[in-house]
C-alpha positions as CSV (number, residue, x, y, z in Angstrom):
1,X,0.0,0.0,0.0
2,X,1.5,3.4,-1.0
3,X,1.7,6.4,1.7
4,X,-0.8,8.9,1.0
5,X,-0.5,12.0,3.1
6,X,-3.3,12.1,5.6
7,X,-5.3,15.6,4.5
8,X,-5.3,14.0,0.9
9,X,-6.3,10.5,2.1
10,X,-9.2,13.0,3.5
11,X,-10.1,14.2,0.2
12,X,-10.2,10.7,-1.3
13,X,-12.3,9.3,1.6
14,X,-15.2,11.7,0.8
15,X,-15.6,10.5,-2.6
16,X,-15.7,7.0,-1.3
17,X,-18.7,7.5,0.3
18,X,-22.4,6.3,-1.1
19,X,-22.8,9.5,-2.4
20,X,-20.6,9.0,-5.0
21,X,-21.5,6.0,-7.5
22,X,-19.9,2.7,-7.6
23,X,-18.4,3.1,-10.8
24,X,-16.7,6.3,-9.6
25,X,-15.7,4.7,-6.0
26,X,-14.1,1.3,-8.0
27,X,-12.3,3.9,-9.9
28,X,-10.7,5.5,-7.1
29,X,-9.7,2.2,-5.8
30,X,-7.4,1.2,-9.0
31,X,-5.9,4.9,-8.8
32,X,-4.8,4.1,-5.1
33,X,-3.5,1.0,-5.8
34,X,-2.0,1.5,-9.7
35,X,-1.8,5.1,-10.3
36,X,-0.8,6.8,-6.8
37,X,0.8,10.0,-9.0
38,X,-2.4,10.4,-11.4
39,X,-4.4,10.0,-8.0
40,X,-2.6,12.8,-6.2
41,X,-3.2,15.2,-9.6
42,X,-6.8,14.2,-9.3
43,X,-7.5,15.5,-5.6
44,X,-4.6,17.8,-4.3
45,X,-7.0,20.7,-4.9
46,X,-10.4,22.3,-6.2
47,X,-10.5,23.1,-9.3
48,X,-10.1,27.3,-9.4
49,X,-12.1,30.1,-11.9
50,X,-9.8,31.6,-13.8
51,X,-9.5,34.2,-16.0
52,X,-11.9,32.1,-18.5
53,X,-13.9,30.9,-15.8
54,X,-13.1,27.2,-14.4
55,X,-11.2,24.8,-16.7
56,X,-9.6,21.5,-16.1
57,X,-8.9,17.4,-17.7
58,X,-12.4,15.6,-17.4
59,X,-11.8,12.6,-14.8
60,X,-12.8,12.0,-11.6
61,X,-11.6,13.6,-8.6
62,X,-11.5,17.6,-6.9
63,X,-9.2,18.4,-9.5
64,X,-11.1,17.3,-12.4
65,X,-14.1,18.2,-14.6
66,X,-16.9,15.7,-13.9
67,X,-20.2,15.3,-12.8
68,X,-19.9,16.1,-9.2
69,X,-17.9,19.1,-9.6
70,X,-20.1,20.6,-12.2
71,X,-22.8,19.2,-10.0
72,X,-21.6,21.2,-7.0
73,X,-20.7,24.5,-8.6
74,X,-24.5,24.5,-9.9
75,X,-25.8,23.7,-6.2
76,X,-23.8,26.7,-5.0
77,X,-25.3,29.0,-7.7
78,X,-28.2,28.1,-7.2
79,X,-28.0,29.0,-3.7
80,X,-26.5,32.1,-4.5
81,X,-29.2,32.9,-6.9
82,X,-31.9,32.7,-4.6
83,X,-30.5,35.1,-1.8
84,X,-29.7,37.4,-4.6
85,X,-33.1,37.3,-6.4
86,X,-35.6,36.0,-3.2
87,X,-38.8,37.3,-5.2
88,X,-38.1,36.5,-8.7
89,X,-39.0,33.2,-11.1
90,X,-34.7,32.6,-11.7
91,X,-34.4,31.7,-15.3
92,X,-30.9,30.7,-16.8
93,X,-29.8,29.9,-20.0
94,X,-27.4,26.8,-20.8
95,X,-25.1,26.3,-24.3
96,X,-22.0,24.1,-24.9
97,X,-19.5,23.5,-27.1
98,X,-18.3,20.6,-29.3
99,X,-16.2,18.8,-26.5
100,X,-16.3,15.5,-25.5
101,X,-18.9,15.4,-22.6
102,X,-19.7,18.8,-22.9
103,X,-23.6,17.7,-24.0
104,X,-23.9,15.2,-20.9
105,X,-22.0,17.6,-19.0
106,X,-24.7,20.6,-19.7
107,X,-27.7,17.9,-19.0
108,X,-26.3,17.2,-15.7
109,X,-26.0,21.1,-15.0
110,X,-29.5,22.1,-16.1
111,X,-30.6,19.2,-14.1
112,X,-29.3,20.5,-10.7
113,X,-30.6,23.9,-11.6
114,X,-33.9,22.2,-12.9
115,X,-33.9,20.4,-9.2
116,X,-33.6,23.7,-7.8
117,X,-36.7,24.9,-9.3
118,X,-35.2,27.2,-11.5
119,X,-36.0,27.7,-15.0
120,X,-33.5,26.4,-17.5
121,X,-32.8,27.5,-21.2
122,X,-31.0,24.9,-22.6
123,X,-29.5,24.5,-26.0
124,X,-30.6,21.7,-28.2
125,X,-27.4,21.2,-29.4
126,X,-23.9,22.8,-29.5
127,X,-23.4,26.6,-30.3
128,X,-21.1,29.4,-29.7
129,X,-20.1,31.2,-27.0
130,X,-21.5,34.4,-28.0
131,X,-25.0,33.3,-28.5
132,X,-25.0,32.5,-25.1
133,X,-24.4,35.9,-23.8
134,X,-26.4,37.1,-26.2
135,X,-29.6,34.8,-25.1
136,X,-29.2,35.2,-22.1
137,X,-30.1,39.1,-22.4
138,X,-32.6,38.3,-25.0
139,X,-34.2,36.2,-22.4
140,X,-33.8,38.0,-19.7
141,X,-31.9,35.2,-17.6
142,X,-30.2,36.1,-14.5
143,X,-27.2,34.0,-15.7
144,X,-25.8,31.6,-18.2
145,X,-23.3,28.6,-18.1
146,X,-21.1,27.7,-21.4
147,X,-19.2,24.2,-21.0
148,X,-16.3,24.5,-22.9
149,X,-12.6,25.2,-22.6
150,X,-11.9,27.7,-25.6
151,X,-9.1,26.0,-27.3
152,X,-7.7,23.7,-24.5
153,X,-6.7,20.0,-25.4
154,X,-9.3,17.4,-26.3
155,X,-8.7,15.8,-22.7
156,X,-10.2,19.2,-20.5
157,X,-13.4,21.1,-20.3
158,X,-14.7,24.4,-18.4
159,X,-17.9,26.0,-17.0
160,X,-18.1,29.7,-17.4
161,X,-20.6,31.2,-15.3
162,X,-22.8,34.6,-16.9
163,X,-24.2,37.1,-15.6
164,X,-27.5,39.1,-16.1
165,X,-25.6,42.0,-17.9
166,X,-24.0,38.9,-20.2
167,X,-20.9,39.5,-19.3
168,X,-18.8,36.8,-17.1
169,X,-18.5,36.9,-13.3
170,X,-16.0,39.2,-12.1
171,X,-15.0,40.1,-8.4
172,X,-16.5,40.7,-5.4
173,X,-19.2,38.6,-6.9
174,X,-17.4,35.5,-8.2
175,X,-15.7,35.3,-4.7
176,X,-19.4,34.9,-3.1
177,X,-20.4,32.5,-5.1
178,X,-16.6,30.6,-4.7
179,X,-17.6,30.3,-0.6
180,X,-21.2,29.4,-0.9
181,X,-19.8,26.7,-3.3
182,X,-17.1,25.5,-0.7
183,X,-19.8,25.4,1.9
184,X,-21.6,22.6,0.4
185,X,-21.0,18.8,1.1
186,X,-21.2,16.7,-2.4
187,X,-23.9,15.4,-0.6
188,X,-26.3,18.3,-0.9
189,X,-26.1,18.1,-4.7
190,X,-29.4,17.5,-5.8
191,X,-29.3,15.7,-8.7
192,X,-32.9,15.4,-9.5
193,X,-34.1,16.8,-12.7
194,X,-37.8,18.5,-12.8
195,X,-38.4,18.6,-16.6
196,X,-41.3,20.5,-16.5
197,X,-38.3,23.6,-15.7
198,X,-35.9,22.8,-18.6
199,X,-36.8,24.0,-21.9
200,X,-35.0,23.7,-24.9
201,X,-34.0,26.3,-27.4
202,X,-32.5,26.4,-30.9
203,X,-33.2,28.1,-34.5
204,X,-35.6,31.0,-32.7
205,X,-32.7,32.3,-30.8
206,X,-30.2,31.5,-33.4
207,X,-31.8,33.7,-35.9
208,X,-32.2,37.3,-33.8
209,X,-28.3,36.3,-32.9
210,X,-27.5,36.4,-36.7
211,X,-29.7,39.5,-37.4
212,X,-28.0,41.2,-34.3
213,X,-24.6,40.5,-35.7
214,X,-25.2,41.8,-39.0
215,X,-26.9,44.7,-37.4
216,X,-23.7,45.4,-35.8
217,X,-21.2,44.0,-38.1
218,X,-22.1,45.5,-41.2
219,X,-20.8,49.3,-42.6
220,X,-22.5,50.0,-45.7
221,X,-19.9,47.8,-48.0
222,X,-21.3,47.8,-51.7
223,X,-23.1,44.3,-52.4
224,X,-20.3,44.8,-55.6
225,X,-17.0,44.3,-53.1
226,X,-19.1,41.4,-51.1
227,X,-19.2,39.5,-54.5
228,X,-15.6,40.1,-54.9
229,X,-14.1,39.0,-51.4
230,X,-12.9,35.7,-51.9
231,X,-12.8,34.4,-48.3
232,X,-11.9,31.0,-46.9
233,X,-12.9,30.0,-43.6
234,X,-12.6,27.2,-41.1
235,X,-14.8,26.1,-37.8
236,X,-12.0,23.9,-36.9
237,X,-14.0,21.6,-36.2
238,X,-15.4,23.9,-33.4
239,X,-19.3,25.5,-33.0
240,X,-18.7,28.4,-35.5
241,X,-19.7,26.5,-38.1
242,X,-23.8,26.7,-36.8
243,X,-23.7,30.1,-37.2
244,X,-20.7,31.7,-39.3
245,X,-21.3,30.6,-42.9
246,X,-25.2,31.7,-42.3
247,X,-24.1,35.1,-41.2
248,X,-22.0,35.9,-44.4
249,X,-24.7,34.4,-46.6
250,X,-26.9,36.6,-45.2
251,X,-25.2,39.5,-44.5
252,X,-24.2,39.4,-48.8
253,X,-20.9,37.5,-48.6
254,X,-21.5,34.4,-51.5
255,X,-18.2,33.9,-52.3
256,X,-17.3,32.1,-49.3
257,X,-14.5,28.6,-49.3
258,X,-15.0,26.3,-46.4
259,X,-12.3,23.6,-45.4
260,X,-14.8,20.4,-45.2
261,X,-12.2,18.6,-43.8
262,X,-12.6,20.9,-40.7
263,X,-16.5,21.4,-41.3
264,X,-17.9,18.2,-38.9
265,X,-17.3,19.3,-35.1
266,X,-15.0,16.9,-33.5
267,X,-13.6,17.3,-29.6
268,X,-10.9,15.5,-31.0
269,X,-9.8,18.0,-33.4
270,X,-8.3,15.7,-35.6
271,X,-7.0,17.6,-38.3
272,X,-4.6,20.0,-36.2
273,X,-2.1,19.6,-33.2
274,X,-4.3,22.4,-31.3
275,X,-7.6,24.4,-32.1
276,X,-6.1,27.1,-31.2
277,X,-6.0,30.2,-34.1
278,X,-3.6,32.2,-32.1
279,X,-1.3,29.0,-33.5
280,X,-0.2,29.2,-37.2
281,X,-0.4,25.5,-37.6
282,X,-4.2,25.4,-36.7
283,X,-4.8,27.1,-40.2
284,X,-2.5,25.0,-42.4
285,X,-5.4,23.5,-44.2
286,X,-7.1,27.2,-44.6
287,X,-3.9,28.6,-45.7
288,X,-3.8,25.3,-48.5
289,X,-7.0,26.0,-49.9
290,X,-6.5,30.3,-49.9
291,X,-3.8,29.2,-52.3
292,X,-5.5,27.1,-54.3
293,X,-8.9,29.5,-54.6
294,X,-6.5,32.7,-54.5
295,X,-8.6,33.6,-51.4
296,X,-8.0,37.3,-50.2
297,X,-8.6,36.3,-46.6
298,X,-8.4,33.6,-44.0
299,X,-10.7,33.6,-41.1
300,X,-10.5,30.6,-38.5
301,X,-12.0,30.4,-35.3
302,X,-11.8,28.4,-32.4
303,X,-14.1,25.6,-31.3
304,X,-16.2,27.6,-29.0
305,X,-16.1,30.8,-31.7
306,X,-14.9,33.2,-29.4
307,X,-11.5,34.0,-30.8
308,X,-10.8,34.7,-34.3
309,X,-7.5,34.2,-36.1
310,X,-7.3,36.0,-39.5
311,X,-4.5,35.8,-42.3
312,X,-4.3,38.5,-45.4
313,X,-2.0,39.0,-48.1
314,X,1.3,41.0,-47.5
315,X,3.2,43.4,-49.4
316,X,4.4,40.4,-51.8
317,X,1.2,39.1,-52.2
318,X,1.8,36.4,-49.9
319,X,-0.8,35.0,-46.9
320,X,0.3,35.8,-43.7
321,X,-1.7,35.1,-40.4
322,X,-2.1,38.5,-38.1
323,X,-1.6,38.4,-35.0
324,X,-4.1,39.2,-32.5
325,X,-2.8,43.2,-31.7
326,X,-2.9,43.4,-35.4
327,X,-6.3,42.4,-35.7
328,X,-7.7,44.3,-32.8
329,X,-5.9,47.5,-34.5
330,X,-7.2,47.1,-37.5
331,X,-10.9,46.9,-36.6
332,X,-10.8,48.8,-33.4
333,X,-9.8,51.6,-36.4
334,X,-12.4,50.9,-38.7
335,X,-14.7,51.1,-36.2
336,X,-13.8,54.6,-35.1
337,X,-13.1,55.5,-39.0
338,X,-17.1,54.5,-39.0
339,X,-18.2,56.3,-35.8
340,X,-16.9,59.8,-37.0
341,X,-18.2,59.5,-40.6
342,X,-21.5,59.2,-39.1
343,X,-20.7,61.9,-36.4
344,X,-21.4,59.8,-33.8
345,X,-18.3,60.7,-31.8
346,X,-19.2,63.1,-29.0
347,X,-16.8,62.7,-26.3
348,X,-19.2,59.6,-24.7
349,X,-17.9,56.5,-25.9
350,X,-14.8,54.6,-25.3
351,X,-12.8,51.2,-26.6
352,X,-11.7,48.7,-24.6
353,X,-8.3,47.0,-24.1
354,X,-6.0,44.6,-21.4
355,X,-3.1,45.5,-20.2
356,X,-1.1,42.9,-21.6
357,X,-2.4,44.1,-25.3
358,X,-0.8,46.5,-27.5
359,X,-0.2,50.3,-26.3
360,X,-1.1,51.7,-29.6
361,X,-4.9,50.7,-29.0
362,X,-4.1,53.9,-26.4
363,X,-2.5,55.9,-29.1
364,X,-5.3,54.8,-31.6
365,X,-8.0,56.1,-29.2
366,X,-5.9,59.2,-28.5
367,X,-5.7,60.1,-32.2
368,X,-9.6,60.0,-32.2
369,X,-10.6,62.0,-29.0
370,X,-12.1,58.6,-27.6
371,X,-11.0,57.0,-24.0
372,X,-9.2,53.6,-24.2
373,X,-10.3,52.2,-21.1
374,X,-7.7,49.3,-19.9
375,X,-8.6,46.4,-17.8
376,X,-6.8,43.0,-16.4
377,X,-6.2,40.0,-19.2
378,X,-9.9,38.4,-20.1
379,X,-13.0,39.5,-21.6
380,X,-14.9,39.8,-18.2
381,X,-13.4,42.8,-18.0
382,X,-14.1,44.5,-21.3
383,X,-17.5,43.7,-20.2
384,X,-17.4,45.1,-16.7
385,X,-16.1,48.2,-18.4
386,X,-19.8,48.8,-19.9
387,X,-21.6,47.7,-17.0
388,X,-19.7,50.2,-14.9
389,X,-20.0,53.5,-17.4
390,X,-23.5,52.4,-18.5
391,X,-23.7,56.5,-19.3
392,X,-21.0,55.6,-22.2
393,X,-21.3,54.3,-25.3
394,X,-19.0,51.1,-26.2
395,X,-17.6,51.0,-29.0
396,X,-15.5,48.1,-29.3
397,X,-12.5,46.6,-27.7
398,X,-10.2,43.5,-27.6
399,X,-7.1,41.6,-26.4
400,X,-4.0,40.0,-28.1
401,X,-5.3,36.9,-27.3
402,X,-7.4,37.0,-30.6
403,X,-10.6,38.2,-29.0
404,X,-13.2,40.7,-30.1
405,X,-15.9,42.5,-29.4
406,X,-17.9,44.5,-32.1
407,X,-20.8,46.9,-29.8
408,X,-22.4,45.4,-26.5
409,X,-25.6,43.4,-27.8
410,X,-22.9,40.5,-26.7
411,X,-20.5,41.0,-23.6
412,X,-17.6,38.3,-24.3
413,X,-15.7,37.9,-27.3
414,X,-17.6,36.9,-30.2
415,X,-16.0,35.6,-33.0
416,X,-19.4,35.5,-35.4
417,X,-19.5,39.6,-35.5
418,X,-15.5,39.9,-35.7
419,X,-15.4,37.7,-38.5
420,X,-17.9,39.6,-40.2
421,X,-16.5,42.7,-39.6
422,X,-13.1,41.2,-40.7
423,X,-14.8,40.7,-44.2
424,X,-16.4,44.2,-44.4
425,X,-12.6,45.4,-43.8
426,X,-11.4,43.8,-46.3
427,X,-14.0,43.9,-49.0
428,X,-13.8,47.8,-48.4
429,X,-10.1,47.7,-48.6
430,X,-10.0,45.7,-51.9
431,X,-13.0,47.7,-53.3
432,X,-10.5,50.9,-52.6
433,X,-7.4,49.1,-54.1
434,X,-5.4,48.0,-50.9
435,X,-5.1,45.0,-49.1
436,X,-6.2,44.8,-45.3
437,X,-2.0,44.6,-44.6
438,X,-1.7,47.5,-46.3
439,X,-4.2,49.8,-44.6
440,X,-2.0,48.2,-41.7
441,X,1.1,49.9,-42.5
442,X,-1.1,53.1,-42.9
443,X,-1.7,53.0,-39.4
444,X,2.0,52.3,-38.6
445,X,3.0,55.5,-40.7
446,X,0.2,57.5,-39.1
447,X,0.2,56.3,-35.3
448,X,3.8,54.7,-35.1
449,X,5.2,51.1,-35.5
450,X,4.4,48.7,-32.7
451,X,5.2,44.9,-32.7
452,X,4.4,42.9,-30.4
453,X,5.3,38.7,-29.3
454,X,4.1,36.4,-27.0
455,X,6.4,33.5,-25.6
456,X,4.8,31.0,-23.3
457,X,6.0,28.1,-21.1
458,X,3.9,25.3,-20.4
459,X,4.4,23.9,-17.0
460,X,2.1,21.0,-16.6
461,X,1.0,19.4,-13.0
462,X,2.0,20.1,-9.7
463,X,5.3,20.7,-10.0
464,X,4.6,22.7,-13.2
465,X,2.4,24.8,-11.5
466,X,4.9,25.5,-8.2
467,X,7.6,26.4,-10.9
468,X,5.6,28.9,-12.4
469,X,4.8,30.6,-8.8
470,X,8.5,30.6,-8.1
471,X,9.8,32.2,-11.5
472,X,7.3,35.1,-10.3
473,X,8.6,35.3,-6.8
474,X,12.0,35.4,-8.3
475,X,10.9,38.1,-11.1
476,X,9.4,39.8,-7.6
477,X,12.8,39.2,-5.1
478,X,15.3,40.5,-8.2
479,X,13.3,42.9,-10.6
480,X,14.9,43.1,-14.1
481,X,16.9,46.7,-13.8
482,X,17.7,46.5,-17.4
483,X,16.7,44.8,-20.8
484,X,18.3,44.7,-23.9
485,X,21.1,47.4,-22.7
486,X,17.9,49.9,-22.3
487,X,17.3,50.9,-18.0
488,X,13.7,49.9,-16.6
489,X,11.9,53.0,-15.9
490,X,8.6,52.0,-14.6
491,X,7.4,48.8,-13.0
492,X,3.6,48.0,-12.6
493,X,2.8,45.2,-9.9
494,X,-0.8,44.0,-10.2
495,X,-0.3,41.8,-7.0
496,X,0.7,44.2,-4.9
497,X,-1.5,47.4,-6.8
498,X,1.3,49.6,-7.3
499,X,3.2,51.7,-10.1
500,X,6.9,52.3,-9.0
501,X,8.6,55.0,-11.4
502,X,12.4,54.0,-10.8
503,X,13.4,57.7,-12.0
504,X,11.8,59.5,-9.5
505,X,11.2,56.8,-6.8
506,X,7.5,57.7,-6.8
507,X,4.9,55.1,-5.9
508,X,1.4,54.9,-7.1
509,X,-1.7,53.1,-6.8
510,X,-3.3,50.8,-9.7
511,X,-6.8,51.2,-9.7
512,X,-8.2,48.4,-10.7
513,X,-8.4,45.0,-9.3
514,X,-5.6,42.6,-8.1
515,X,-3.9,40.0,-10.2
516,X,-0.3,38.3,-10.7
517,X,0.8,40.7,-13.3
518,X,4.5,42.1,-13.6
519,X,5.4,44.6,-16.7
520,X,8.5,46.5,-17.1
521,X,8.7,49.5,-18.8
522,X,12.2,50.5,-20.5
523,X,14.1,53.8,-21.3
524,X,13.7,52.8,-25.4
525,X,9.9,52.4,-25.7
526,X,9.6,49.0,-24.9
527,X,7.2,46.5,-22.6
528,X,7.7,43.3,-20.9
529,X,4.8,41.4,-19.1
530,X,5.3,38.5,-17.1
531,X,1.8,36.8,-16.5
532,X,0.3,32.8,-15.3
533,X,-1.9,32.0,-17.2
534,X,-5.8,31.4,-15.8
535,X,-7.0,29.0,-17.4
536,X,-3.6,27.0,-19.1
537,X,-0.7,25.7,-17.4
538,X,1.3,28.3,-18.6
539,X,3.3,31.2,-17.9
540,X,3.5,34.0,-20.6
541,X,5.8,36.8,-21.7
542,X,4.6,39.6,-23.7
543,X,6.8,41.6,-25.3
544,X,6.5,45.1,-27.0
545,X,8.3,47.4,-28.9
546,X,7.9,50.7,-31.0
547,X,9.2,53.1,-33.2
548,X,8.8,55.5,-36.0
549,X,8.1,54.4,-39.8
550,X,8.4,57.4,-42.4
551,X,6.6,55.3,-45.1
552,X,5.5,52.3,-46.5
553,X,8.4,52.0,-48.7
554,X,10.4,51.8,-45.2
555,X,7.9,49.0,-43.6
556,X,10.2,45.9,-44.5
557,X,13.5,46.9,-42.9
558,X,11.9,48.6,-40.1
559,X,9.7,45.5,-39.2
560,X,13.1,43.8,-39.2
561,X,14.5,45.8,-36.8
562,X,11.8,45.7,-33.9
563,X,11.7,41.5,-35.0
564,X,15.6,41.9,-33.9
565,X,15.2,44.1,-30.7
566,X,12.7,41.5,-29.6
567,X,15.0,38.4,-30.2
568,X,17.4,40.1,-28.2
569,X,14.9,40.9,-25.4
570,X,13.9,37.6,-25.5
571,X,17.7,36.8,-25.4
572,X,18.8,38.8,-22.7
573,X,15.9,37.3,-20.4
574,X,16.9,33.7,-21.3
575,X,13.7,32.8,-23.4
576,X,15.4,31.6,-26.2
């Protein structure tokens, strides 16, 4: 018999209790006598929310996505619901994604909140992330659940939690619902569904979701420069694909390529190493067929359609994937471009933006007389942004990250408008004789040259995870004082909430809310962030840097130059 340290033993004991089933109690067993290490990874710990809400590897265990996890974060929000709302019929609203589980998974969660005598929304079958924050509001819900884990591995899945303004829980509120959740024994789950409180829901809300998008996505481009986009486009085998294609049919876009290959949704993405857009690999197959059907632009999303990756032809003619700065630059500008020409800029709205995102979105905003709001890495807080300046008008706003967000009929990411908007860019661009890459470099001349890269380190499991708290406590202990030859002027500490300018000494607050977050500011321009991230095993590096381009005729040896002072960043911290 293998030692198992007595608080964990504790943890196991409770699932070995009648409440659990059989199947899951036998399970256990075999793990304690053949798997002690997978055992320990199972149960050392809850899992957490994130900055994507809670995500984790299916299995059984504290540590794990399953049944009686799910089952008990439900319980707890249903509690919570009914101190918060004591007079009112609760209604929520329930989608999932494409993942293995994730349609059992959602049946078991509107089943508890059935049980509860609450009034369930549930999807008939998978759709995107967005429509869910959009039904919600259309319903008038006082909160939604998604299962899915964005672009994870086939082996995890996640449970985002919604709120009644459709945006995701943010603080003090997620930490209430955390403790009424760790107040509950698995044994208080109730399990058992009322059907007469679930109803399901499809096509009616599907098709005010595609007229809202188009509503919002859609800038007066001539049907003629529709007809000539030549776009490609690929669901990887994620949810997009229920609602996508019909939004460019609909909103005039015929010419239209879709990878078939990647057309079937699949949580076992078969076709790429990861669903993830943000990698160039995941549209290989896109990129194949652009070439084949001279497509003008790529657009692939990931399986739960919140993120958007998007690849246009370059200065040689060439298809090159954006990255997600680029992206959010390019329509956080067209946007404005379309605000002004319909005088709608008064002084009252504002975009949106993370502080691990580009500093030109703030330069952008400048250049327009519109705020640029900034808020911690993750959608949640884009959306808290409207819900706190409700006498505002949002714009739009995004991350690096590959998110965003076109108005505020939906408050997450949302891949269906972005990609239509995406496609209204570009036909306009063609229709004017330039290439989305080239109005790019127009906003380089006009607003300066920023280029950005993200580094991550995966760090998987226990050990993984402690390695990643210590490089920040050594990143905390012995701050970097230089980088790249250039002195660190300014250091931002989202743990502790404070600005230290290392010129004049001077200490400031950070007004917004707490979060392991280091960035360095140097003496040449440049930005380092040093973030874990929420919902991945992974800590990330972002790095920025700027300069001056005279002209387009200057673009590729001045690109080449901030690609160098970032490899030797990148050097000089030992990344590379």
């Amino acid at each position: 018999m293998i030692h198992i340290e007595p608080q964990l033993m504790a943890r196991i004991n409770t699932w070995l209790t009648p409440t659990f089933d059989q199947e899951t109690q036998n399970y256990i067993k075999d793990l304690i006598e053949n798997n002690p290490k997978e055992l320990k990874e199972s149960f050392y710990k809850d899992l957490e929310f994130g900055t994507g809400g809670m995500r984790g590897v299916m299995g059984i265990g504290t540590n794990r996505i399953n049944k009686f996890t799910l089952g008990k974060n439900t319980q707890g929000l249903s509690n919570y619901l009914k101190t918060q709302f004591p007079s009112e019929a609760i209604k929520v609203a329930i989608a999932y994604d494409c993942r293995h589980n994730s349609k059992s998974l959602a049946k078991v969660v509107a089943d508890v909140f059935s049980a509860n005598q609450i009034q369930v929304f549930l999807f008939e079958d998978l759709r995107p992330t967005p429509e869910l924050s959009f039904a919600l509001k259309h319903l008038n819900c006082h909160c939604g659940i998604v299962l899915t884990a964005s672009h994870n591995p086939p082996e995890y899945n996640g449970y985002k939690v919604y709120w009644q303004d459709g945006g995701q829980l943010v603080p003090p509120q997620d930490a209430e619902i955390i403790a009424e959740i760790n107040r509950l024994d698995y044994s208080e789950i109730n399990f058992e569904e009322q059907p007469k409180n679930i109803t399901y829901i499809g096509q009616e809300i599907d098709d005010v979701f595609i007229e809202k998008s188009i509503k919002n996505g859609s800038f007066q481009t001539s049907e003629a420069a529709k007809a000539n986009l030549n776009i490609v486009f690929t669901s990887l085998h994620g949810t997009s694909i229920t609602a996508i294609p019909e939004t460019l049919k609909r909103a005039g876009y015929s010419n239209v390529h879709i990878v078939e290959e990647q057309r079937i949704p699949n949580g076992d993405f078969p076709t790429v190493k990861s669903p993830n857009p943000e990698e160039p690999e995941a549209l290989k197959m896109a990129l194949e067929l652009a070439k084949k059907v001279n497509g003008d632009i790529v657009i692939g999303t990931d399986p739960d359609c919140d993120r958007l990756g998007v690849a246009v032809r370059n200065l040689d003619d060439e298809l090159v994937i954006l990255n997600g700065n680029q992206t959010m630059i390019l329509m956080t500008d067209f946007l404005l471009k379309q605000w002004k020409k319909a005088g709608n800029i008064n002084g009252n709205q504002f975009v949106g933006s993370t502080i691990v995102s580009t500093p030109m979105m703030s330069v952008l905003a400048n250049a327009y007389n519109v705020e640029c709001k900034i808020g911690l890495t993750g959608f949640k807080w884009i959306a808290k942004m409207i819900k706190d300046f409700p006498d505002l008008e949002f714009i739009g706003g995004g991350e690096e990250s590959f998110g965003f967000m076109v108005g505020d009929f939906v408050r997450d990411k949302d891949a269906v408008t972005s990609t239509l908007l995406a496609c209204e860019i570009a036909a306009q661009a063609k229709a004017n004789g330039q290439t989305m890459y080239e109005s790019l470099i127009d906003l380089y001349v006009t607003h300066g040259f920023y280029k950005e890269r993200l580094v991550s380190l995966t760090k998987k499991g226990i050990e993984g995870a402690e390695e990643i708290k210590q490089m920040m406590m050594d990143a905390r202990k012995n701050p970097l004082q230089e980088v790249n030859g250039s002195k660190v002027i300014k250091v931002e500490d989202y743990q502790l909430s404070i600005t230290k300018n290392l010129v004049s000494g001077d200490v400031s607050p950070i007004a917004i809310p707490k979060s392991n977050v280091l960035i360095y500011y140097t003496e040449d321009g440049s930005k380092i962030a040093l973030r874990p991230s929420g919902t991945e095993p992974k800590i990330k590096f972002y790095i920025s840097v700027n300069t001056t381009l005279e002209n387009v005729a200057a673009f590729k040896t001045t690109e080449q130059k901030l690609e160098s002072r970032i490899d030797a960043i990148l050097k000089d911290m030992k990344l590379t």
